[in-house]
N, C-alpha and C positions, 0 to 999 in steps of 0.2 A: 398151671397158669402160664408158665414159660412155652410150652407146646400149642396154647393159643396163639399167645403174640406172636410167632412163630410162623405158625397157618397162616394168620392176619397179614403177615408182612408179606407173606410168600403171594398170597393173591394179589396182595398192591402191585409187587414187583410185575406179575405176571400183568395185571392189566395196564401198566405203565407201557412196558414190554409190542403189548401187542397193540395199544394206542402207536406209540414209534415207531411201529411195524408199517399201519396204514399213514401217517403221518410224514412217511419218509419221500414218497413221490413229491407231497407241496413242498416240506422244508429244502429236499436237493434241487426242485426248479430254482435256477438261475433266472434271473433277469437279462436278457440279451439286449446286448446293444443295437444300437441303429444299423450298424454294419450285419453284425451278425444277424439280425432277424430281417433284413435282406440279400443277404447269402441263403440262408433257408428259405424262406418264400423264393425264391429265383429258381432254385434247384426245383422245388416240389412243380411248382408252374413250366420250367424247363422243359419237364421227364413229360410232363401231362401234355406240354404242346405240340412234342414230337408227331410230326407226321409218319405217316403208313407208306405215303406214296414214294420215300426213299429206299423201302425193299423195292417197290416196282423197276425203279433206277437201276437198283442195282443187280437185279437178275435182266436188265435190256442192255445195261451199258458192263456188267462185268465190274471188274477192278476199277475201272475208269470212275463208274458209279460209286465206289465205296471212297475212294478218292474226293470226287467231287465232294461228297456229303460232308467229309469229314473238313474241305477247303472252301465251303458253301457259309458266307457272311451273314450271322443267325441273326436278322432281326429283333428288338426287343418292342414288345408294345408298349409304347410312350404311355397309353392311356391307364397304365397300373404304377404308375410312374409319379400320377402326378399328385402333386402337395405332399409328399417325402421331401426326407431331409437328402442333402448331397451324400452322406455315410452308406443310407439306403440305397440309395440308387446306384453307388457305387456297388455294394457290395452283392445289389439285385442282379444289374447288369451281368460283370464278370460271373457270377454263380450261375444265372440263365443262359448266356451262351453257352458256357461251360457243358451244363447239363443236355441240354438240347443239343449240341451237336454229338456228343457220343451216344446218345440214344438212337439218333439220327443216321450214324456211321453204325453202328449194329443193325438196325433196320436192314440197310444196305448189305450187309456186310453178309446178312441172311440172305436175303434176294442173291446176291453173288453167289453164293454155297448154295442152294437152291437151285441156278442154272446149271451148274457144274454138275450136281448129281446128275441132274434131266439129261443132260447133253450127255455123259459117262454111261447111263443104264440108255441110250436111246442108240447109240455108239455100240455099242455091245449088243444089244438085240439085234438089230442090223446089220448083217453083214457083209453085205452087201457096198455098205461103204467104206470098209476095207482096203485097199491098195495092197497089190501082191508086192 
């Protein structure tokens, strides 16, 4: 009889177990505040709005290009903006420049490294352009 209840208790535990197993992603989500879940939307919207055309920059203009990008004043668009609270939009703001301009400056920062090769292996096959 004791070797029953035993079994019995042991499958509870085990399904208790693996209920708070699957249970533990909802119970751990936190609630984000208004700041916080416009830090995150800012960032996610950020990285996604990055443009492309800042590797272009930056394999035309070099260093200058990685520079600009990274001192290039990141527009935010007002239009996701509106009817948040001030916490939001504070926290959107700052997180969305943030993210967009270092996505922005990599961009570039590849177009720079990009040119460098080109011009090093184009340098060296040629030799032509060489100075004795």
């Amino acid at each position: 009889m004791a070797g029953k209840i035993f079994v019995s208790n042991k499958k509870i535990v085990t399904l208790l177990l693996v209920a708070l197993l699957f249970a533990t992603p909802i119970l751990s989500q936190e609630f984000l505040s208004d700041h916080e879940q416009g830090r995150t939307d800012g960032k996610r919207e950020g990285v996604s709005d990055a443009s492309l055309l800042w590797a272009v920059v930056g394999f035309g203009c070099s260093c200058f290009g990685v520079g600009a990008a990274y001192l290039w004043a990141q527009p935010v668009p007002a239009a996701r903006l509106v009817g948040k609270g001030p916490e939001y939009v504070n926290g959107y703001t700052t997180s969305y420049k943030k993210a967009k301009r270092e996505k922005e400056t990599i961009y570039a920062a590849a177009g720079c490294i990009l040119s460098s090769i080109i011009s090093t292996i184009s340098y060296a096959i040629n030799p032509s352009t060489w100075e004795d």
